[in-house]
Backbone as numpy.savetxt, mean C-alpha at the origin, in Angstrom:
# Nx Ny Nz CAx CAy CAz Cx Cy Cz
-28.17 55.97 40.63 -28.02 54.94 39.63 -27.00 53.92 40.12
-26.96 52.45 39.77 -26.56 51.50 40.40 -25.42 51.37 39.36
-24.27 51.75 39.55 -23.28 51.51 38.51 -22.68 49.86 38.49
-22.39 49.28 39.46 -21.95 48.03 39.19 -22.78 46.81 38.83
-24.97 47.66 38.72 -25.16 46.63 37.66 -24.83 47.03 36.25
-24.69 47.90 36.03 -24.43 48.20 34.80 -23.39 47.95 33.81
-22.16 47.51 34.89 -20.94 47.03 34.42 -21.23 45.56 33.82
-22.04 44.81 34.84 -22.05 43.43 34.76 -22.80 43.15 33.70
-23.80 43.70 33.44 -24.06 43.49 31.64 -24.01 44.48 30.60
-22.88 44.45 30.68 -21.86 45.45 29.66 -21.59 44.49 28.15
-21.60 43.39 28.92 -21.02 41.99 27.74 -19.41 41.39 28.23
-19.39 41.01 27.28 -17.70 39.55 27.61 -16.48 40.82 27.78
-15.67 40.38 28.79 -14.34 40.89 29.09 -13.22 40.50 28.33
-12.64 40.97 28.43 -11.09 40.93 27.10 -10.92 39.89 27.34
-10.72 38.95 28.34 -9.78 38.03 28.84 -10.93 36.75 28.03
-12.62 36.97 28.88 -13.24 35.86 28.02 -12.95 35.30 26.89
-12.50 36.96 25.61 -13.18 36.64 23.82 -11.49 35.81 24.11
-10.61 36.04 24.71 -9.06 35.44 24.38 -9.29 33.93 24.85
-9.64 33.53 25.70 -9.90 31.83 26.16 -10.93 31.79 25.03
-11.64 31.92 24.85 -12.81 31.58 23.52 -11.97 31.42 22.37
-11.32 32.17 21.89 -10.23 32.24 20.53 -9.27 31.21 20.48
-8.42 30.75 21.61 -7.48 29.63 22.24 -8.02 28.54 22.03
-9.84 28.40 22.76 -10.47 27.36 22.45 -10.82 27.07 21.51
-11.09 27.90 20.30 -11.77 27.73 19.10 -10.17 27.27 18.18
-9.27 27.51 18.25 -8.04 27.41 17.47 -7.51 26.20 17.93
-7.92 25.43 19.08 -7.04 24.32 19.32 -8.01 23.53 18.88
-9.62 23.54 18.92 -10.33 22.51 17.99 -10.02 22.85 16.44
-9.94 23.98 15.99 -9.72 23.80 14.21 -8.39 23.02 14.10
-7.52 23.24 14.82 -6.29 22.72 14.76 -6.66 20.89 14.86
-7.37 20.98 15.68 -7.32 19.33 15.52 -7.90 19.13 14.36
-8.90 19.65 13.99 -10.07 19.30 12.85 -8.96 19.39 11.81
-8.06 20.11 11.31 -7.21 19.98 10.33 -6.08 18.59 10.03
-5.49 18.53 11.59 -4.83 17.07 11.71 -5.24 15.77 11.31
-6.94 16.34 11.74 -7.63 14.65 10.99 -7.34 14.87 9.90
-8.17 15.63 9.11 -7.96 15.90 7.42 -6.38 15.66 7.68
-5.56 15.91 7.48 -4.22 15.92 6.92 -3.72 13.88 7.08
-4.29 13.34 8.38 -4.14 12.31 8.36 -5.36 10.82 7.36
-6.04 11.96 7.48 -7.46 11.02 6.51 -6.69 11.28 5.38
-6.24 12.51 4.44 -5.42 12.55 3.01 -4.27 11.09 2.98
-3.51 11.26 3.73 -2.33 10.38 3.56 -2.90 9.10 3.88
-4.10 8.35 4.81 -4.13 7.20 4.61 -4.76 7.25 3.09
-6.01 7.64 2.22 -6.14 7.75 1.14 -4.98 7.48 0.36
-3.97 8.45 0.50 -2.95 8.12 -0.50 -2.18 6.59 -0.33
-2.28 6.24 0.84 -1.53 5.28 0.76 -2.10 3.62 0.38
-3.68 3.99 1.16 -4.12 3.12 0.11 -4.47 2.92 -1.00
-4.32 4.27 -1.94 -3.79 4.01 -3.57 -3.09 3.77 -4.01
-1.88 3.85 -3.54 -0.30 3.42 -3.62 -0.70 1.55 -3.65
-1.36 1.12 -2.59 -1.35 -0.45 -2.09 -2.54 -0.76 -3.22
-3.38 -0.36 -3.38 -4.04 -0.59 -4.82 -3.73 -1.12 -6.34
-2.48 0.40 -6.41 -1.49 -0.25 -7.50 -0.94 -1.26 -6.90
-0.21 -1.38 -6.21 0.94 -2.23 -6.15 0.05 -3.77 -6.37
-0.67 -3.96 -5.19 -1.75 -5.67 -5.83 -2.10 -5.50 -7.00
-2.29 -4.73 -8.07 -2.54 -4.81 -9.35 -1.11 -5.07 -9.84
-0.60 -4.81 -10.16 0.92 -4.53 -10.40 1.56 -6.16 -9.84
1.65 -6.38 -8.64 1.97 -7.77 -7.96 0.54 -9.16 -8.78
-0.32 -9.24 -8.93 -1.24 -9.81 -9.22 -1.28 -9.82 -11.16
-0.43 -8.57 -12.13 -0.66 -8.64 -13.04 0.95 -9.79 -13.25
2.17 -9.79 -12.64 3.42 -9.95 -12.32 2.83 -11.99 -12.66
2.00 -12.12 -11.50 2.04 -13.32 -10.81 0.92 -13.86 -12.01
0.02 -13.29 -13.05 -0.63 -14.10 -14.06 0.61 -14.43 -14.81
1.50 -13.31 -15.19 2.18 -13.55 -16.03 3.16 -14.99 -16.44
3.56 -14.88 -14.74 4.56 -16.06 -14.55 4.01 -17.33 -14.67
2.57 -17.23 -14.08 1.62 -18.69 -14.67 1.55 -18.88 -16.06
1.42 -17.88 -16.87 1.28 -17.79 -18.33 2.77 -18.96 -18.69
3.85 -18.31 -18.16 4.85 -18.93 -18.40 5.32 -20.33 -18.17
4.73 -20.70 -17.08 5.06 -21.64 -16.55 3.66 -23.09 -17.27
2.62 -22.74 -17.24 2.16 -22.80 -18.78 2.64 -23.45 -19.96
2.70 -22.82 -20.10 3.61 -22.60 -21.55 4.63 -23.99 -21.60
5.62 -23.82 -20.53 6.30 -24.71 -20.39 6.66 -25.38 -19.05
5.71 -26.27 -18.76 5.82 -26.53 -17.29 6.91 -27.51 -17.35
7.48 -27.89 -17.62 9.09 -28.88 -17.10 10.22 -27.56 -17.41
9.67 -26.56 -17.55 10.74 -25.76 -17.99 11.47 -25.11 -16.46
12.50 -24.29 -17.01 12.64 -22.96 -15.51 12.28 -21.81 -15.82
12.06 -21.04 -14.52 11.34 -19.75 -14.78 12.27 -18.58 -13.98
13.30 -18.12 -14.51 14.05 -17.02 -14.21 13.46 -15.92 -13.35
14.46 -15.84 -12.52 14.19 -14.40 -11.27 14.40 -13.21 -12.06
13.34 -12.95 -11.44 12.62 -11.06 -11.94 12.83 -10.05 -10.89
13.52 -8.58 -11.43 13.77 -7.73 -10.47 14.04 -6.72 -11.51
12.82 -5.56 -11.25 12.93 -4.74 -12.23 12.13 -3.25 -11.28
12.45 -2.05 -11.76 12.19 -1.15 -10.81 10.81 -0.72 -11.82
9.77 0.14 -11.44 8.53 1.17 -12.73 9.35 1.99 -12.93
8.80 2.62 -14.33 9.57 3.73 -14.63 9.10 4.86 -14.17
9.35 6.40 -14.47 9.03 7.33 -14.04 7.66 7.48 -14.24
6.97 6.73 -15.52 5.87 7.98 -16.38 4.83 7.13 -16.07
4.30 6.00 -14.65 3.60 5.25 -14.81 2.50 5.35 -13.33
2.70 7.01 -13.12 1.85 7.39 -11.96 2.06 6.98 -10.76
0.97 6.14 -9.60 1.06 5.96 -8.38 1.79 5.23 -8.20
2.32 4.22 -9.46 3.41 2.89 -8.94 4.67 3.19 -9.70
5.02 4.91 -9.52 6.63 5.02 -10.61 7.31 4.47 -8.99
8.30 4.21 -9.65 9.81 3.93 -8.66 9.21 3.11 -7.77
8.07 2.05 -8.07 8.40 1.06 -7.55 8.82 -0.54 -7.74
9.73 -0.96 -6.51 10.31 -2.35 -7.18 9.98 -3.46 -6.56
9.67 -4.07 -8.53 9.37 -5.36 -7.96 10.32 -6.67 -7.93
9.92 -7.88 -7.65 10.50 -9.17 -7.54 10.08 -9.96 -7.95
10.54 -10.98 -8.63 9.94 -12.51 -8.49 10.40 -13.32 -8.28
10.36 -14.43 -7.93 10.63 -15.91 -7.87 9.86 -16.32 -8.17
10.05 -17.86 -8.70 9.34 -19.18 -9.61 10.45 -20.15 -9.16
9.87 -21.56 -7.91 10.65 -22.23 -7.54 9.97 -23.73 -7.76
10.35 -24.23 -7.94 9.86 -26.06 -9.00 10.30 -26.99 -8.00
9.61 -28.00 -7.40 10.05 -29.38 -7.20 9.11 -30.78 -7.89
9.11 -31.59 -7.56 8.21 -32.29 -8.16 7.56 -33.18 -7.21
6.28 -33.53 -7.47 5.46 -33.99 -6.74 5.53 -35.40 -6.87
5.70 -36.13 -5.21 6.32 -37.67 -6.14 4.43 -38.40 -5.96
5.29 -39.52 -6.56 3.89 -40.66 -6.99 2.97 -40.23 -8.04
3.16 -38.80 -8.57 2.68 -38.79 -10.03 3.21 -39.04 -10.91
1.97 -39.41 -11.84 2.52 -39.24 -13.26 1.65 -38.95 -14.07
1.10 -37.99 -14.65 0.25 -37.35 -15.34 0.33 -38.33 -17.21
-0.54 -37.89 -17.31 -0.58 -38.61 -19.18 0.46 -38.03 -19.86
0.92 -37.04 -19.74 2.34 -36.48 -20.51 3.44 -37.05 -20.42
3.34 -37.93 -19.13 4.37 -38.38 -18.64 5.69 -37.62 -18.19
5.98 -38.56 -17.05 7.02 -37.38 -15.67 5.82 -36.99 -14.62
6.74 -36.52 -14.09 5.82 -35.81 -12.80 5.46 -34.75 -12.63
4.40 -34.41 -11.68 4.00 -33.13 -11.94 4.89 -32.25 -11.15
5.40 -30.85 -11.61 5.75 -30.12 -10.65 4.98 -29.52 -9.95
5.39 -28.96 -8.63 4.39 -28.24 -8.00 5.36 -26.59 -7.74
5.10 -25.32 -8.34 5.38 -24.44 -8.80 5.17 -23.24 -7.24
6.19 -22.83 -6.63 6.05 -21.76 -5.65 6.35 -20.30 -6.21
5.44 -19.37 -6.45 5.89 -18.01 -6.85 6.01 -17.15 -6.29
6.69 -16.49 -5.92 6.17 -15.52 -5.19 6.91 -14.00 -5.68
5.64 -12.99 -5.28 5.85 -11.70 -6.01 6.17 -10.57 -4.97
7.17 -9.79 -4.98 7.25 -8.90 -4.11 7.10 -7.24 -4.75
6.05 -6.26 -4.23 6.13 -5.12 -4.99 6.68 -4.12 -3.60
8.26 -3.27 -3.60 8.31 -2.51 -2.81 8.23 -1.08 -3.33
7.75 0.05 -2.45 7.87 1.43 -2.61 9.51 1.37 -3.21
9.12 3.43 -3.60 10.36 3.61 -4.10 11.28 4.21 -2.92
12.71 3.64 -2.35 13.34 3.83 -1.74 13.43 5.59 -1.40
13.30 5.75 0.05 13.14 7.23 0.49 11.84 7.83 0.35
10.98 7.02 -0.11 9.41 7.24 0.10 9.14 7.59 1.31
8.13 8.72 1.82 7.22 9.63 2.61 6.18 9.08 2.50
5.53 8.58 2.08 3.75 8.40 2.08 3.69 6.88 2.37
4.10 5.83 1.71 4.53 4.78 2.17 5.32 4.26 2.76
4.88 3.07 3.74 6.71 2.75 4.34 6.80 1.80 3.62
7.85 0.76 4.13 8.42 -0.44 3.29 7.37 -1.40 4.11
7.27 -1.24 5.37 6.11 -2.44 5.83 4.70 -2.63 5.12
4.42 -1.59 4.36 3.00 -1.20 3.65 3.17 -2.13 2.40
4.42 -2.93 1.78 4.45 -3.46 0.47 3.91 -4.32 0.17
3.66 -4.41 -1.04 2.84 -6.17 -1.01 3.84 -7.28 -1.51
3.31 -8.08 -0.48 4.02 -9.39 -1.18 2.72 -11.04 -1.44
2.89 -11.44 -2.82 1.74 -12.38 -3.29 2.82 -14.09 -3.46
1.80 -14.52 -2.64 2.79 -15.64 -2.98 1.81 -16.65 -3.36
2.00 -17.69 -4.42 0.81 -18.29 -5.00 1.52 -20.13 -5.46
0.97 -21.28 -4.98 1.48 -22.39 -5.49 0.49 -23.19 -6.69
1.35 -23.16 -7.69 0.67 -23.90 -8.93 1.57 -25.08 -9.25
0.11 -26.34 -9.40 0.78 -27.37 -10.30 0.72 -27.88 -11.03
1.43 -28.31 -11.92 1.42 -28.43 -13.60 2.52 -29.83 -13.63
């Protein structure tokens, strides 16, 4: 009887199933890294979701105002979210509302028109993990009245 064919298809050697196992664990391992990195961009572009809602609801407002009373001034805004308001708690925003006037008009109201620079800044909440500070939005919008 021929013993060393018999060895040879015996099946896989210890050493094979261990490189097979090594190999199979360093692809799940990657396959997990994606997922873990596909989660956090998700999150972060929900974070940037709110915030242009949030920056964009900021920047009707101040038109509302300015509106309202266009020869008027429009006071700087700087206010943080509160805790209980989900993906956009602890974050802070900004505003400015800056006025000059546009020469060679003169509209039927009489005076000139201003021409209105706003601009809205929404940042994460300081010591944030999921967002950085470069990820924030900032809306800047010119109206004239």
């Amino acid at each position: 009887m021929n013993t060393e064919r018999a060895r040879a298809d015996a099946g896989f050697t210890l050493i094979e199933v261990l490189i097979a196992m090594v190999i199979l664990a360093i692809g799940l391992l990657a396959v997990e890294a994606l997922g873990i990195g596909a989660a956090r961009s998700v999150q972060r572009a929900r974070v940037q979701s709110a915030y242009s809602a949030l920056a964009s609801d900021e920047l009707e407002q101040t038109i509302v105002t300015i509106n309202q009373a266009p020869t008027g001034t429009v006071a700087a805004r700087s206010y943080t979210v509160g805790s209980g308001s989900g993906a956009i708690s602890g974050a802070r925003v900004s505003r400015t509302a800056t006025s000059s006037d546009v020469s060679g008009t003169s509209p039927a109201r009489g005076g000139n028109l201003k021409l209105w620079v706003v601009t809205v800044s929404v940042l994460p909440p300081s010591g944030s993990t999921v967002i950085r500070t470069s990820d924030s939005v900032h809306v800047v919008s010119n109206v004239i009245r």
